[in-house]
VMD Tcl script that builds the backbone (N, CA, C; Angstrom):
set m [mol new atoms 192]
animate dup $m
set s [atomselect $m all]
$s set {name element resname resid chain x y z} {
  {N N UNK 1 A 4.066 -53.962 29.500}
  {CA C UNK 1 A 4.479 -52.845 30.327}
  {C C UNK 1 A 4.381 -53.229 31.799}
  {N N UNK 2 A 4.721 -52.682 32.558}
  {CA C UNK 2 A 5.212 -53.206 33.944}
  {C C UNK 2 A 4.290 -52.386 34.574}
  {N N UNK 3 A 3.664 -52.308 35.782}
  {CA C UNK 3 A 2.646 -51.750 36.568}
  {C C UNK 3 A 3.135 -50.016 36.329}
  {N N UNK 4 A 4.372 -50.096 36.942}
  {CA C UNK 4 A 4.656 -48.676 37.363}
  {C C UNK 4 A 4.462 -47.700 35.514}
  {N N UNK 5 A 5.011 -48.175 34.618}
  {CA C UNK 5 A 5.110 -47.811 33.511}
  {C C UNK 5 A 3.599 -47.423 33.073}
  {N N UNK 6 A 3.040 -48.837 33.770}
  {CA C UNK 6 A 1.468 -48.510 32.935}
  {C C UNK 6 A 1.031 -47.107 33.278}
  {N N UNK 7 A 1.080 -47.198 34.976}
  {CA C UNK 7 A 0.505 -46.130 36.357}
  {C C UNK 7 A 1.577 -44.698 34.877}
  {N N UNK 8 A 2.432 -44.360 34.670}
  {CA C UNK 8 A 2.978 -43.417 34.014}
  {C C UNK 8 A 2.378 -43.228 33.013}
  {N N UNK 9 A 2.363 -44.023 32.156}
  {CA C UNK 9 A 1.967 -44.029 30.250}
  {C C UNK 9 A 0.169 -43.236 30.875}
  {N N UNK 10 A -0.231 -44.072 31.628}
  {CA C UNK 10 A -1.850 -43.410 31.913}
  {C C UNK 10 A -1.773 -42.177 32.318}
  {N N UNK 11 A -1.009 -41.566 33.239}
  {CA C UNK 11 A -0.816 -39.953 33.512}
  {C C UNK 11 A -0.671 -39.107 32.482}
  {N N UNK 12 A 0.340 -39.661 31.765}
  {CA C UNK 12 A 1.144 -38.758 30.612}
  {C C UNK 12 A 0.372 -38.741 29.555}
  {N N UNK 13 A -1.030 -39.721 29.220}
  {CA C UNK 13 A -1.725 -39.835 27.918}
  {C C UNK 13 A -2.023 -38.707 26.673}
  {N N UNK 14 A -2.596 -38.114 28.187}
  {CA C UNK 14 A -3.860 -36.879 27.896}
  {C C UNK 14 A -3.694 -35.719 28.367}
  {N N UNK 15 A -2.017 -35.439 28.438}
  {CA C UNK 15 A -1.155 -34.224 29.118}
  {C C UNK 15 A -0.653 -33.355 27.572}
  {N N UNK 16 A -0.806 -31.979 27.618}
  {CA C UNK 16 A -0.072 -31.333 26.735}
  {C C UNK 16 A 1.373 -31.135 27.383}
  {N N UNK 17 A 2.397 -31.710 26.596}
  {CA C UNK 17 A 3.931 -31.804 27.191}
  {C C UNK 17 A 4.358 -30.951 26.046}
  {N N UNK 18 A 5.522 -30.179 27.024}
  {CA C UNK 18 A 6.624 -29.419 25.324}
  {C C UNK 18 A 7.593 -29.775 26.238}
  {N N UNK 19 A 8.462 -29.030 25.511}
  {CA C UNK 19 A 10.285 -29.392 25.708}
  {C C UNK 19 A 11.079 -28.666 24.604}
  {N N UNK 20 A 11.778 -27.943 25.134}
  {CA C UNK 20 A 12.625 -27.005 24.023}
  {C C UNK 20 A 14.822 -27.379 24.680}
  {N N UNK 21 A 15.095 -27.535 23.608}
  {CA C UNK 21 A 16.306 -28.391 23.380}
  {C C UNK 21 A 17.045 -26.795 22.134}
  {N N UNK 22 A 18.242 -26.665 22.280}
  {CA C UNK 22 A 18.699 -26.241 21.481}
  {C C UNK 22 A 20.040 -26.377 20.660}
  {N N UNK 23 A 20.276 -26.482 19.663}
  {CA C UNK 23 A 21.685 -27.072 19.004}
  {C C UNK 23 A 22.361 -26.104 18.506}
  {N N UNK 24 A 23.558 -25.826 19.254}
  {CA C UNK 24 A 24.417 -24.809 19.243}
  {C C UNK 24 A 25.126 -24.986 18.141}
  {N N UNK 25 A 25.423 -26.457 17.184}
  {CA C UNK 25 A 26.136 -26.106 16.315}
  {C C UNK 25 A 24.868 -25.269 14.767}
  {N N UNK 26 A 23.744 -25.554 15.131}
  {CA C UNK 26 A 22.860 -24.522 14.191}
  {C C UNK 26 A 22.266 -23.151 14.511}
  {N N UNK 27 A 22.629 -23.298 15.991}
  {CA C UNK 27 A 22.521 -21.772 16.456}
  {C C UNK 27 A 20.902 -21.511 16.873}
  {N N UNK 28 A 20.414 -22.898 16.910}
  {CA C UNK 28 A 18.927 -22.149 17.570}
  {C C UNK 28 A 18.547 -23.359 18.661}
  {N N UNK 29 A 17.160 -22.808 19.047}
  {CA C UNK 29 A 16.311 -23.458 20.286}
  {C C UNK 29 A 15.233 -24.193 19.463}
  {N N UNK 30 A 15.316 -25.132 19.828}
  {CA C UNK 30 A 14.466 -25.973 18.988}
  {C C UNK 30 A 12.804 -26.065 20.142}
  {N N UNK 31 A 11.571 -26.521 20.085}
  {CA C UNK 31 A 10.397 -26.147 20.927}
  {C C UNK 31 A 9.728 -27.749 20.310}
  {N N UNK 32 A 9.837 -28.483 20.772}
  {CA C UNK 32 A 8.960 -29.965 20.533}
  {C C UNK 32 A 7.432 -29.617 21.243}
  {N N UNK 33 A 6.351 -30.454 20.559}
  {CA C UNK 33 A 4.863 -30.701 21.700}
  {C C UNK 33 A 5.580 -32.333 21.368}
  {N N UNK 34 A 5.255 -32.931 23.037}
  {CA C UNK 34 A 5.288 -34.108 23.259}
  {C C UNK 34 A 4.340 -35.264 23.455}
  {N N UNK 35 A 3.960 -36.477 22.715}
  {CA C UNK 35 A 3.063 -36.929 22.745}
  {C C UNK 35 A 3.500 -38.409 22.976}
  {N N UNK 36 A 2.868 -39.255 24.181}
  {CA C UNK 36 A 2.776 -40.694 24.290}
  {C C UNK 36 A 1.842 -40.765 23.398}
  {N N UNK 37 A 2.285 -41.940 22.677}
  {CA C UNK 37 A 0.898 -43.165 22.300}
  {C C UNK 37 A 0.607 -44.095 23.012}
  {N N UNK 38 A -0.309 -45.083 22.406}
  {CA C UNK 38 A -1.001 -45.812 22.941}
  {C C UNK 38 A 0.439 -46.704 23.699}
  {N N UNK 39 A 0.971 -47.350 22.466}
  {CA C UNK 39 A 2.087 -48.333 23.287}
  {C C UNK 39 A 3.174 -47.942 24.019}
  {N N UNK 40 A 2.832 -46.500 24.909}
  {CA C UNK 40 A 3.281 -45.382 25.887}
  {C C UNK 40 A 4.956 -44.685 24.781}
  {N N UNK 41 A 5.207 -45.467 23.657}
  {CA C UNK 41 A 6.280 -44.557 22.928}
  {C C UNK 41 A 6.159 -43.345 23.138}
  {N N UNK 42 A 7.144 -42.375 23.307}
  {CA C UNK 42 A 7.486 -40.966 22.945}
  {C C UNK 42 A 7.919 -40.137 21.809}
  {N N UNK 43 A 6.755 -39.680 21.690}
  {CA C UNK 43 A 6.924 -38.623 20.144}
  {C C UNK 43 A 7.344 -37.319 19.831}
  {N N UNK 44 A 8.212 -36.772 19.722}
  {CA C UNK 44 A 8.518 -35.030 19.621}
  {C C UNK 44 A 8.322 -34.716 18.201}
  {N N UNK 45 A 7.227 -33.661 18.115}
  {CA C UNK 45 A 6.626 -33.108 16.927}
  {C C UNK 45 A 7.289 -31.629 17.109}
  {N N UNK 46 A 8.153 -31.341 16.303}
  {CA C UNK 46 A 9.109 -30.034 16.104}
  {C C UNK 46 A 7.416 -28.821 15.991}
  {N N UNK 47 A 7.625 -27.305 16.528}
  {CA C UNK 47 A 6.588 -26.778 16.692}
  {C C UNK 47 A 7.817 -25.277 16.288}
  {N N UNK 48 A 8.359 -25.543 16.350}
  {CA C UNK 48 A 9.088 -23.948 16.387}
  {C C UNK 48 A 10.794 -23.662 16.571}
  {N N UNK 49 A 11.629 -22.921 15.550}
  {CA C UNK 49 A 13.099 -23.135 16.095}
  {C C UNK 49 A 13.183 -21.321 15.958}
  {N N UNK 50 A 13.739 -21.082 16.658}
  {CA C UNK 50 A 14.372 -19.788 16.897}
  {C C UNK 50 A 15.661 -19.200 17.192}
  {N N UNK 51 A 16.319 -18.306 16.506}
  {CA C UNK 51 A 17.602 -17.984 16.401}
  {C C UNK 51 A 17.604 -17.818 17.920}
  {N N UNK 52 A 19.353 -18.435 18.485}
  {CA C UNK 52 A 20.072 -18.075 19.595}
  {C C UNK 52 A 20.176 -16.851 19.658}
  {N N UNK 53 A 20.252 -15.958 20.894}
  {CA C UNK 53 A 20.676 -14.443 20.419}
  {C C UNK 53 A 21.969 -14.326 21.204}
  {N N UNK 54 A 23.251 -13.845 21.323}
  {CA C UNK 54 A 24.251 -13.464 22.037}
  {C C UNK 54 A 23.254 -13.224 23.974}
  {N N UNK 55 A 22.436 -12.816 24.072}
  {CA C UNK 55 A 21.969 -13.376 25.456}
  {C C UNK 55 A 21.372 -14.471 25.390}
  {N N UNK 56 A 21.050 -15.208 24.446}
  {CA C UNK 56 A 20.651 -16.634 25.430}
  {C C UNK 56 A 22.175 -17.329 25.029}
  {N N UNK 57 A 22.876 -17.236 24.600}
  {CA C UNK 57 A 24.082 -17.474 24.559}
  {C C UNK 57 A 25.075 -17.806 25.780}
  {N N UNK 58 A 24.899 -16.066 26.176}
  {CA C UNK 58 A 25.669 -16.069 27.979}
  {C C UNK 58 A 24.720 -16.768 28.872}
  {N N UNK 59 A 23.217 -16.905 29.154}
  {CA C UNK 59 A 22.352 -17.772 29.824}
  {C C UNK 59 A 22.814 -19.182 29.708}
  {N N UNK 60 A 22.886 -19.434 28.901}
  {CA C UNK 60 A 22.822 -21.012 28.406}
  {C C UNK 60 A 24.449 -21.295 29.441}
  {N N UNK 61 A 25.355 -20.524 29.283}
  {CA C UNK 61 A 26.795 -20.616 29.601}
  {C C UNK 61 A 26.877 -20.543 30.855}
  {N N UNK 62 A 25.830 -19.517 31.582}
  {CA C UNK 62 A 25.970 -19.564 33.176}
  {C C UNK 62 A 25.242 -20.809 33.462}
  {N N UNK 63 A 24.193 -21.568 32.981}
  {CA C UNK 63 A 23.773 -22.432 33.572}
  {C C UNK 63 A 24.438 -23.729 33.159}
  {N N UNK 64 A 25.272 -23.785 32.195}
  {CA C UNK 64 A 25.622 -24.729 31.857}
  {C C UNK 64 A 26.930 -25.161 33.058}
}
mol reanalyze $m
mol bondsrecalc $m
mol representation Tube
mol addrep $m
């Protein structure tokens, strides 16, 4: 790993990370917890999917 990567992978170790992604062709919001390991890889452990509703629908559309 390269200095700067290391200086990152060490920040990010011991951080609770999420991230929610949603796939419009199944119609929901998907909610990952995110976890580095040791060899700084990135892991998304699925935690929760929830139906789109006709408003996050138009949201998603204005920001898109």
């Amino acid at each position: 790993m390269t200095r700067k990567i290391k200086r990152l992978h060490s920040y990010l170790k011991g951080k609770k990370l999420g991230t929610f992604t949603f796939d419009l062709d199944r119609g929901v919001f998907l909610f990952h917890n995110v976890e580095v390991d040791e060899q700084g890889k990135v892991n998304l452990k699925l935690i929760s999917e929830v139906p789109i509703s006709l408003e996050h629908l138009d949201l998603l559309k204005r920001s898109l």
